[in-house]
N, C-alpha and C positions, 0 to 999 in steps of 0.2 A: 444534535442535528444529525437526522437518519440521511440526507439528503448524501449521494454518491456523483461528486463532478472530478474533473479533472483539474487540479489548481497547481500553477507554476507560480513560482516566488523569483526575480529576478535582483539581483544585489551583487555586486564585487564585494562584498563583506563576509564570507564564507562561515564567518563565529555567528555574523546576526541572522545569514542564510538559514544555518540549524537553528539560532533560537525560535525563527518562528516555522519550521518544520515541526520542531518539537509540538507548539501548540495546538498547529494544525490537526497536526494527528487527532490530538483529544480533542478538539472540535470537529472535526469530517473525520471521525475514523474508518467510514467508508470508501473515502476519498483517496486518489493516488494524488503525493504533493511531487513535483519535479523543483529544479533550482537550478537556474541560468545566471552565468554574468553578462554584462553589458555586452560583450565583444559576441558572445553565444547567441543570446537573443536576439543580436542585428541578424543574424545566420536564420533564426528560426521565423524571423519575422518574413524572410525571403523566400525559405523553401516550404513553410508551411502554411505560409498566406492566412496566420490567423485563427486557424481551425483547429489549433492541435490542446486548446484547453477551453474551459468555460470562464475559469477565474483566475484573474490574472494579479498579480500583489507584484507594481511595480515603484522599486525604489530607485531614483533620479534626483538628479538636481534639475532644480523650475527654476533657479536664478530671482533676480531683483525684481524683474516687472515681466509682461506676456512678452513685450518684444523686446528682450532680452535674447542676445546672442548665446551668452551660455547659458541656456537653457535646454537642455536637452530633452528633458522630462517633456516639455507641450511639443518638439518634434516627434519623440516617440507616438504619443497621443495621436498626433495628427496622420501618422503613416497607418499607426491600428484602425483609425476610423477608415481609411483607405479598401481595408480588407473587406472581402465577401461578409463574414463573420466575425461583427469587432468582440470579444469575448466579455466580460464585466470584467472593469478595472476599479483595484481601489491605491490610487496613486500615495507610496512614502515618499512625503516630502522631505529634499537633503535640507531644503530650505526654503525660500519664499516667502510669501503674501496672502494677504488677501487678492490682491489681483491676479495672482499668477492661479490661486485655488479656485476663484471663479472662471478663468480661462481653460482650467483644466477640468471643471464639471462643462462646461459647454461643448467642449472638446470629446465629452463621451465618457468621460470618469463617472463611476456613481459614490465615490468618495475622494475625499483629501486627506490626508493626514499627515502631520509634521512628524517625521520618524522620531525625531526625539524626545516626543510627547508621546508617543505608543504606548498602550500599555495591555496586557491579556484580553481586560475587560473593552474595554475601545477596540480591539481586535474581533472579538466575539462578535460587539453588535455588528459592526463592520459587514463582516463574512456574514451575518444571518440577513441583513438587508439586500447584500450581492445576492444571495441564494434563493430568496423569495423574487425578486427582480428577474433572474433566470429563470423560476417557476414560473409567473406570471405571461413572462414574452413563451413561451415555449407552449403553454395552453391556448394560449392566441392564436399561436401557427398550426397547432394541433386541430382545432377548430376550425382553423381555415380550409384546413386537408381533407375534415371529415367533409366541411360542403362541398367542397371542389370533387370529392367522390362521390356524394349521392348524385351532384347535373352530371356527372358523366355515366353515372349509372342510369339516370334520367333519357339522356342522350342517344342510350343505348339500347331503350324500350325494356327496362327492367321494372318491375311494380312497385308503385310508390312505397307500398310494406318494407321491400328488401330494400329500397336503396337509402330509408328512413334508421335503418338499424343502427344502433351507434357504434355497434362492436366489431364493426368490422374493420379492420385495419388499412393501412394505406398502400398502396402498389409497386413495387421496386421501384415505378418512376418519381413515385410523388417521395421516399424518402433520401433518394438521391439528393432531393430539394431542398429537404433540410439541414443546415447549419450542424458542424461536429455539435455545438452544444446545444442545441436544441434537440437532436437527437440523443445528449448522452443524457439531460435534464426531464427525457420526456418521462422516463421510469421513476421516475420521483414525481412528476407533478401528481397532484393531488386528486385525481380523476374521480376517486370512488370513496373510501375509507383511509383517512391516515394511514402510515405504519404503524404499529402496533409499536410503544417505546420500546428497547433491548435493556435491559438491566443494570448495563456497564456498557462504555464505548470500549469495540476493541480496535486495536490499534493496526494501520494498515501494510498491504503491501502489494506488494502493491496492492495494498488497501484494497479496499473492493474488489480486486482485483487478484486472483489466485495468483503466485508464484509461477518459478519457472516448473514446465510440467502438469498443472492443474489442469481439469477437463471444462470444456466450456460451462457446462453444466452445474459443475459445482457452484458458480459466484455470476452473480452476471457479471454482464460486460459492459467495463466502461466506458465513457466516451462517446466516440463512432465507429463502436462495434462493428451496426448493420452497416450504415455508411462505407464504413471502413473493408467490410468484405467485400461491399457490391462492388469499390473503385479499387481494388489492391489487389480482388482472388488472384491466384495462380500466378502472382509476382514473384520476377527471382531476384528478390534486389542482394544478395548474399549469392553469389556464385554455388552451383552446385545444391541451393535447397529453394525448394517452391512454398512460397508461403499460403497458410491455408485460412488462418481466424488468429487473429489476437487476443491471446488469455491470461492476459497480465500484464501490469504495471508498475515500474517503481520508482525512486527520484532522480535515478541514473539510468535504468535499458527499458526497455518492453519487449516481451515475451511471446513468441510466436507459435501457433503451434505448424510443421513445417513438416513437406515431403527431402527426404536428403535419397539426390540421385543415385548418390556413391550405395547406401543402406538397401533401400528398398522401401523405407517404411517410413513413418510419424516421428518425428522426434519434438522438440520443445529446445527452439532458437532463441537466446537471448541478443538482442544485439545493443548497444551501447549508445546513447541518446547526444552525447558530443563525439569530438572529433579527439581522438587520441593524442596526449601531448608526449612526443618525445621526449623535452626536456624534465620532465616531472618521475622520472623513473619509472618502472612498473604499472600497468594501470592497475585499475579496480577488477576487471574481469580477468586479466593475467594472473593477476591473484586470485582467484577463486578457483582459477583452474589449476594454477599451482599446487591450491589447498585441496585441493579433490583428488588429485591427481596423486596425491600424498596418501590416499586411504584407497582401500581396495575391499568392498563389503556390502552385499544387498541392503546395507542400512541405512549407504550413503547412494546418493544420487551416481550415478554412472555418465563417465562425460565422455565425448565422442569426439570431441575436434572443436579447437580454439583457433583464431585468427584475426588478421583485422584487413577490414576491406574499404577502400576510396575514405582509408583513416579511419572508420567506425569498428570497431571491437564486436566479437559475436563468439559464443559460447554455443555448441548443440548440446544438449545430453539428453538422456531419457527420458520419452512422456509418459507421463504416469495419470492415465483415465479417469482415474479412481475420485481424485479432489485430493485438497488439502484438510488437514485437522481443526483448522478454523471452521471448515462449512458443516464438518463434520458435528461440532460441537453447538453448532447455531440448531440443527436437528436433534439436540439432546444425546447424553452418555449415559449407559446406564454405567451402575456403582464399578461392577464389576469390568467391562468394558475399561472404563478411565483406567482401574490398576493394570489392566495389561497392554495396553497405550503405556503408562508409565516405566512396565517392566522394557518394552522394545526401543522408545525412548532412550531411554539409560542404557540400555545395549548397544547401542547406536551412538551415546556419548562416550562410553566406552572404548568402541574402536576409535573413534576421531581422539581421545585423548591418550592411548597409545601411542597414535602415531605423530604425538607432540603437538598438537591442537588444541585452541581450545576454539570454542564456533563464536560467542560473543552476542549473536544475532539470535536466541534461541526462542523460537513462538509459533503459535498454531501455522500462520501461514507458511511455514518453512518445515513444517511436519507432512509429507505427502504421507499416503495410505496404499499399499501395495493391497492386489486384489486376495491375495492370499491371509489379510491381515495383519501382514508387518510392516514396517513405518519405513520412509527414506527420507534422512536428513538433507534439504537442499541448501541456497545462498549462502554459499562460504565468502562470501567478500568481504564480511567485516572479521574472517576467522584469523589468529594470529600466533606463532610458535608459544609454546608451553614456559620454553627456556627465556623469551622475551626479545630473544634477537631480533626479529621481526617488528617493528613499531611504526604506529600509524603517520599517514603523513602528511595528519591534519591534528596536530599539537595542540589541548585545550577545547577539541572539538569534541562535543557528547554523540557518539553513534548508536544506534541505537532505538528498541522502542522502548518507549517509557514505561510500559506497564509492565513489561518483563527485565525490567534493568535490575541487576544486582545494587546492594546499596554501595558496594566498592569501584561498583561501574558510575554511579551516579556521581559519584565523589572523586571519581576520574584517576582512582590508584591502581595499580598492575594487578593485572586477574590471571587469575589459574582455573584450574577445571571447576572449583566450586563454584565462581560464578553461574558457571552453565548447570548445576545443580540447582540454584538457587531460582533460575528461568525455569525450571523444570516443576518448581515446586509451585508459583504463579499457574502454569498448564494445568497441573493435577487439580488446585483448588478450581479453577475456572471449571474443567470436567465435571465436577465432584457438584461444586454449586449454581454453576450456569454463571456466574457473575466472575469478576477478577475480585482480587483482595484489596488492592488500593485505586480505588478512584479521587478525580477530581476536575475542577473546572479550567485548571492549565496545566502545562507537561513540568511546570517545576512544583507545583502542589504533590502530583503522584510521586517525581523522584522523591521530595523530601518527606514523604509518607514509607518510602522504601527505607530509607534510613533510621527515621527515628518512631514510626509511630507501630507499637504492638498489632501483631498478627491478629485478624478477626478472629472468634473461636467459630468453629465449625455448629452447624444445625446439631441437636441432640440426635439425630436419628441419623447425624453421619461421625459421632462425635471418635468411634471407633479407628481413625482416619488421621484426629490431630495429633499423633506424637510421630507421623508420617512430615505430615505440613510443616510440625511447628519443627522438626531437622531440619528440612529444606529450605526454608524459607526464616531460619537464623539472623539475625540479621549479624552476626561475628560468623563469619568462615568457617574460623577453627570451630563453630559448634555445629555445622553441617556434616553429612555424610563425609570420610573421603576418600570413597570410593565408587562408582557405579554397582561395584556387586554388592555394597550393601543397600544399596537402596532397591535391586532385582529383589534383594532376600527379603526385604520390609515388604516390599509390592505383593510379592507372589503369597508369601502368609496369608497377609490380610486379604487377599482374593480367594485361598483357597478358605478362608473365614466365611467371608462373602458368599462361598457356594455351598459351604454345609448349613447357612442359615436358610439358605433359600428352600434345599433341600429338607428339613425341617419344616418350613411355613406350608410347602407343598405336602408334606405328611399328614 
């Protein structure tokens, strides 16, 4: 599914929260997934009036019958129908009925499903019937907008030629009009020519949605982008910095890109999607800025100032114009190119794992591109001490994307730098061949392909490449690189290989 929406997963289950993030991914991996619990979503239900996704995967209990008091799931239902813009819901039943499933399709649900009958595949259809139901309604409004613009073109003694054109777009007023999801669903409806399929799903981050730092240009934008610029320009909802377009995504902050009064200039604002818990120790962004704050090196992102403001957490550091290495790769690498991506890379993992790191999170969209052509490593939030002191504080929980997960990440054992080798060597193949190495139809199909199933071999015409791949992407540790300089030494060879063939072909 090429289709790029916004989907929130709502559950106090935080294990089954990720299991079906996991999935998500590999089904919208264009898609930014967020994850709310009960108590969060009463919050978001309030301040965002409904608007802030397209799909919404909400698990409640529906009780014994509709007029069941504990029933919370048909209250929910009934407050979202309330909203400007009820989003597509496909309701996990804690429990229920037949009555309580038919109350909750009248109610505005376009599915039911008993969570403990879930399974990938009933997931898949699920998500692909919500997603044609949001194409569907959004072409409708689409259509409505293009008439409503020709009679006022008409209106306005314009010739029936011009105001007949299809292509002309709708006017600050008329998409203020539209619905967050109807504008973030409109780029996907089906206007002209499919997408063209992509090879392999890659995996999000915010999904469709560039990292912190990425330029608008590089990915579009999600959501209510335009929406979102026309009613938020020049907002200081974060003391001290003006927000300018939102360039990113992901299942905790979204990414701004921001004037900072103190600087002078553009920076790349993250701010934190709940509300900060005290009693939970450390957040997720304090950590990140912790871990950055730990390396000192144009390889790694550069951060400016961390805080937390009316409770919400925000991170500024450097914007980086350029894009990320996902968009980068979506436009093709050549041979050469990808080894010295790989050489900067590994230089990059390098400093971070001196300074007793390892990153954990390693993948194209977390690879920024300086204009000068070297790389800065961003989202340190799942990054964690080398020595292991530091441990996550989500016990049992898989972090992570699935397509660049090490098989000792996937299997949930203590990782060291090789891990981030082994992400590294996923990037190179993906550069190398346009596709990732392990696909499949749910995110524990790809992990369990990480672990047990032999490395694709390489095309003959890149076969030069596999005793690169087949180090890195080991599936034992101990047969990996282990070190960064050797894998610079492997890169930089085979590239200056790379340019005396070429030089040759041109002779």
């Amino acid at each position: 599914m090429n289709t790029a929406a916004r989907v929130l997963v709502v559950d106090d289950d935080v294990r089954y929260c990720e299991w079906l993030r996991h999935h998500l991914d590999v089904l919208l991996p264009r898609s930014s997934v967020s994850m709310l619990n009960s108590s969060e979503f009463e919050r978001w239900c309030t301040q965002f009036s409904g608007r802030d996704c397209e799909l919404l995967l909400l698990s409640a209990v529906f009780g014994s019958s509709p007029d069941d008091p504990q029933s919370p799931g048909l209250s929910l239902l009934r407050r979202l129908r309330e909203q400007p813009a009820m989003p597509a819901v496909i309701a996990l039943a804690e429990d229920g009925n037949e009555l309580t499933a038919v109350r909750a399709l009248h109610l505005g649900a376009l599915d039911y499903l008993p969570k403990r009958l879930l399974t990938p595949e009933r997931l898949s259809t699920a998500v692909r019937v919500a997603l044609r139901r949001i194409e569907r309604r959004v072409a409708r409004r689409l259509a409505s907008l293009a008439n409503l613009s020709r009679d006022q073109a008409l209106r306005a003694g314009a010739a029936p030629e011009a105001a007949l054109e299809s292509g002309a777009p709708p006017s600050a007023g008329e998409l203020s009009a539209l619905s967050a999801a109807e504008a973030a669903a409109s780029a996907a409806a089906p206007a002209a020519a499919p997408a063209a399929p992509v090879a392999a799903p890659a995996a999000p981050a915010a999904p469709a949605a560039p990292a912190a730092g990425a330029a608008p240009e590089s990915e579009p934008l999600q959501g209510a982008g335009v929406v979102g610029l026309l009613a938020g320009a020049n907002a200081e909802v974060i003391p001290g910095y003006t927000l300018r377009l939102k360039i990113g995504e992901s299942a905790k902050a979204v990414v701004y890109l921001a004037t900072s009064a103190h600087r002078g200039h553009n920076v790349a604002l993250k701010v934190s999607k709940t509300l900060r818990d005290e009693a939970a120790g450390r957040q997720f962004l304090e950590r990140e800025y912790t871990a950055v704050m730990a390396v000192t090196s144009p390889l790694v992102v550069e951060i400016y100032d961390y805080g937390v403001h009316a409770g919400f957490e925000y991170l500024a550091m450097e914007y980086l114009p350029r894009g990320d290495l996902k968009a980068r790769i979506q436009r093709g690498v050549s041979e050469r190119e990808a080894l010295h991506l790989v050489t900067q890379i590994a230089a990059a993992l390098q400093v971070v794992h001196e300074a007793g790191l390892v990153h954990r999170d390693l993948k194209p969209p977390n690879v920024m591109l300086r204009e000068n052509g070297t790389v800065a490593l961003i989202d340190f939030g799942l990054a964690r001490s080398l020595d292991g002191s530091t441990v996550s504080t989500q016990t049992g929980v898989l972090l992570g994307s699935p397509y660049y997960m090490s098989p000792e990440q996937a299997l949930g054992e203590p990782l060291d730098a090789r891990s981030d080798f082994y992400s590294l060597g996923v990037i190179c193949y993906e550069m190398l061949t346009g596709s990732k190495p392990y696909t499949g139809n749910t995110a524990m199909e790809v992990l369990q392909q990480h672990v047990s199933t032999p490395l694709p071999l390489l095309p003959a015409g890149l076969a030069r490449y596999q005793p690169l791949l087949t180090g890195l992407l080991a599936k034992s540790r101990a047969e990996r690189p282990g070190s960064a300089q050797e894998i610079i030494a492997a890169a930089t060879a085979l590239r200056a290989g790379a340019a005396g063939d070429a030089q040759s072909s041109a002779a």
